[in-house]
N, C-alpha and C positions, 0 to 999 in steps of 0.2 A: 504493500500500500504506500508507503514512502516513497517509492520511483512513481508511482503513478499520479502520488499529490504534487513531486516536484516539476514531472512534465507539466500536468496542469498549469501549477503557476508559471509555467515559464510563457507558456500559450496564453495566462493572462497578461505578461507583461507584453509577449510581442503585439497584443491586441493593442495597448495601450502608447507601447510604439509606434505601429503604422496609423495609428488617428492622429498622433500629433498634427500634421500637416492639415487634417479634416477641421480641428477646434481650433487651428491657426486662421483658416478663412471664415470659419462662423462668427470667432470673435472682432472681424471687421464691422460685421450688422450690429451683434451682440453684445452687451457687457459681460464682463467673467461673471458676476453673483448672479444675472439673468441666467445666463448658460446655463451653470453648473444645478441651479432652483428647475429651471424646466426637463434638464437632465437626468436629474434624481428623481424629479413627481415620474416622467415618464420609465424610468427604471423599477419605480415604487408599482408604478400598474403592472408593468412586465412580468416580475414576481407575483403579484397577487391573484394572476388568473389561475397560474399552477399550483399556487397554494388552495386556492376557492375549490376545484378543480380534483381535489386528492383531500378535500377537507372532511369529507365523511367516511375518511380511514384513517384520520388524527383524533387521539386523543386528546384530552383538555391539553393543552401547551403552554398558552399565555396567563403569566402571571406577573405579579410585582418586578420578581427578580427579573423575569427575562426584559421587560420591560427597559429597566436600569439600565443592564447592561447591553442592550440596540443602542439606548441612549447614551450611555456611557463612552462607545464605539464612537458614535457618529458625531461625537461634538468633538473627540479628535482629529476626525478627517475631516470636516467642517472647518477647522481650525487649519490643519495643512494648507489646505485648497484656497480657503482665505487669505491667510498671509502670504503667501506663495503669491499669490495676486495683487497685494498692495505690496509688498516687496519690490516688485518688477518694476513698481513706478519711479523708483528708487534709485534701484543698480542693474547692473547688465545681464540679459539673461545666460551668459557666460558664469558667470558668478553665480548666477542664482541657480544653473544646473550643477554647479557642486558643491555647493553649502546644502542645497537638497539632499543631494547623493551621500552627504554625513551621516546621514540615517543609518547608513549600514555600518557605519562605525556603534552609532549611541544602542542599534539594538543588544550588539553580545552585554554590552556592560551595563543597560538597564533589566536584561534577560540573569542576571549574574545578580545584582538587585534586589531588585522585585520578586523574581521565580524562582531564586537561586538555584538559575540553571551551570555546571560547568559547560567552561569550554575548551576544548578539547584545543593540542598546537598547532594541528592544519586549519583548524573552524581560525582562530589569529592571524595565520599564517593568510590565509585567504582572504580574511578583512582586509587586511594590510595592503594584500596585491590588488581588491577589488578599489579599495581606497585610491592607490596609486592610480589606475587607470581612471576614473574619476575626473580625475588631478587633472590629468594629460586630455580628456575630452575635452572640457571644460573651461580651463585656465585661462582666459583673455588680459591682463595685466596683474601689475601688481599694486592698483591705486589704494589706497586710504578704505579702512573700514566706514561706513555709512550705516544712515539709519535703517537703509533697505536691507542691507548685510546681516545686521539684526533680526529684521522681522522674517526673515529667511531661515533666518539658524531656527530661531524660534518655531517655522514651518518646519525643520528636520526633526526638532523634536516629536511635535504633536505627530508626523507622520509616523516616526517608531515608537510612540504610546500606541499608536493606533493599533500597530502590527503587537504590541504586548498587550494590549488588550484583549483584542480578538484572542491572541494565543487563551488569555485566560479562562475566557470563557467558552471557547469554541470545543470544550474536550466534555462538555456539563449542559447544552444549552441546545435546543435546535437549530439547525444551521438558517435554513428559509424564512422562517420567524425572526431569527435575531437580524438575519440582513436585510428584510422587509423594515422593520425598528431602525437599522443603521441608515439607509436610504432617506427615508424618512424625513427622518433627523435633520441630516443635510440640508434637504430640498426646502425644508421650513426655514431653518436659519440661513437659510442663503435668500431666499424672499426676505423676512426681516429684514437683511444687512442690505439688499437694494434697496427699501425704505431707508434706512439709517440713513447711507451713501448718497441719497436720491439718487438713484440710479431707477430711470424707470421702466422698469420691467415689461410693462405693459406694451413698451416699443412692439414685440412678438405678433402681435395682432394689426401690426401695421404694415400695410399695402406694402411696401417696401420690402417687408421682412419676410411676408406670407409667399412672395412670389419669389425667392429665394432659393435654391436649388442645393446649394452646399450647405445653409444650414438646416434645414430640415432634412439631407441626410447624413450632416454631421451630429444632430441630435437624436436620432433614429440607430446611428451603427453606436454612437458612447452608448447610449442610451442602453442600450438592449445586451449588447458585448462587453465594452466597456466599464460599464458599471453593473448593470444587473448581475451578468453572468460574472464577472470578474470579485466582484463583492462576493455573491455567493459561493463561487471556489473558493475565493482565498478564505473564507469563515469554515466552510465545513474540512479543507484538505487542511488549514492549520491544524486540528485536530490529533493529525499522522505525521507532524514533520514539528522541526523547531522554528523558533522566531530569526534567530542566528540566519536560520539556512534560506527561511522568506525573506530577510533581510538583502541577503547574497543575490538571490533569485531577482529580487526588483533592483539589483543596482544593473542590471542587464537592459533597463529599459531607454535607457540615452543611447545604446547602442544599436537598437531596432531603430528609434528614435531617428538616427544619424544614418542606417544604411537607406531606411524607407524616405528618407527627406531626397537621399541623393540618386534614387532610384525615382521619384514618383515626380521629384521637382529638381534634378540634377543640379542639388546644393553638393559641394565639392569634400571631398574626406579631407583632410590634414593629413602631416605623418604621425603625427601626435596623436590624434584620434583613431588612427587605426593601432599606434602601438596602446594607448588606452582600452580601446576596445578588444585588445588579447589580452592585458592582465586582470581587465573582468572578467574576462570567459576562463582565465587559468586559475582565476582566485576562487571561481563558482566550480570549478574541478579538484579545486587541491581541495578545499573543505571535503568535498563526498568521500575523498579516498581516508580509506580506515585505518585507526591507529593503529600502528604494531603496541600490542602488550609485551611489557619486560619482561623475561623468563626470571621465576624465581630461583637465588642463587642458592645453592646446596652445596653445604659444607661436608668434606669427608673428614671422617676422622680414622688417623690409624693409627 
């Protein structure tokens, strides 16, 4: 089951790779908190037919706790997605695709924390190299930290709370139910935060926006792939795998990111980013490979 949740997520991430370029043109019509608020309600329906659908072969499910913790979930990725977005307005999204990609740093040592999970020296070893390549994707200068720089770290956090959240409860919790609750979540406080922002949402319904092509099926493939089914694997396969390893698994996603940008809109590789984009994929290899155990030493006596 563990190979099988890891494929998974990796097929979440490269989902979430090849849209980049799709939520790059919706956000010309779009605001991010409109996007992300109609993204989520329509993820939230997506989910809720197959739940509706198989609901008279569930037992009672929904209760207080499960409740919490959708919510608990979703106001951390709420919180990514948000500041990741006022961030941008900030600093460069160079900078901001690897102060994101820190996540896969904060998860071993929040996982070590929080779960008191160990980590084993290749799961390190593999941060380390995933790190690096990061570095190398990423890196557009060396200016002065800002307040965008900030609100960015502050997005890597909330994104690996997210991922140790989910870990916590996804082992105790129903998967569909609780990413139905996470979705949710989202889709609400991101309407909110377009009020807060005045950001008017209600743009969507306008002649402009309705005859639109890329964004209605850039909200249609997040929507449905991207979030629905993407939410949903990664809550139920957490379950079989560690946080460590989904950590590793989504730092692969700047790398779909960068091949589908240069395949789809012949945006150009670096050499930097393609040497980047192998210490990701070595660092997401050197983790899987198994420790050797020290043989115990035995003393003769003559």
């Amino acid at each position: 089951m563990n190979k099988t949740a890891d494929f998974s997520l990796i097929f979440v991430v490269f989902i979430w790779g090849v849209t980049f370029v799709m939520v790059q043109n919706a956000l010309s019509f779009l605001d991010p908190f409109t996007f992300n608020a109609v993204r989520f309600f329509m993820a939230f329906v997506f989910l809720l037919i197959p739940y509706i659908s198989t609901l008279h072969k569930k037992g009672k499910t929904w209760n207080k706790g499960l409740f919490i913790a959708g919510f608990h979930i979703g106001v951390w990725l709420f919180l990514g997605y948000g500041l990741q977005t006022i961030g941008l307005n900030y600093t460069t999204p160079a900078k901001t695709g690897f102060i994101t990609g820190l996540s896969v740093v904060m998860v071993p040592v929040f996982s070590l924390l929080l779960l008191k999970h160990r980590l084993s020296r290749n799961t390190i070893i593999g941060v380390a190299a995933a790190t690096i390549g990061l570095y190398l994707m990423t890196f557009a200068d060396r200016s002065n930290l800002n307040i965008g720089d900030l609100l960015v770290f502050l997005c890597a956090i909330s994104f690996a709370m997210q991922i140790i959240t989910t870990a916590r409860y996804a082992k105790t919790l129903p998967a569909l139910p609780l990413t139905l609750i996470q979705v949710s979540t989202v889709s609400l406080l991101s309407f909110v935060s377009a009020f807060i922002f005045k950001e008017n949402h209600s743009v969507i319904f306008s002649s402009e926006v309705m005859l639109q092509k890329d964004v209605w099926t850039a909200l249609l493939v997040t929507a449905a792939l991207a979030t629905a089914f993407a939410f949903f694997a990664q809550t139920f396969f957490q379950a079989y795998t560690t946080p460590t390893r989904v950590a590793l698994i989504f730092s692969m996603e700047p790398v779909f990111a960068a091949l589908s940008s240069y395949i789809l809109i012949g945006e150009k590789l670096t050499t930097a980013s393609i040497i980047g984009c192998a210490f990701i994929f070595l660092g997401m290899i050197f983790a899987e490979l198994p420790v050797k155990k020290k043989k115990p030493v035995t003393q003769e006596f003559s």
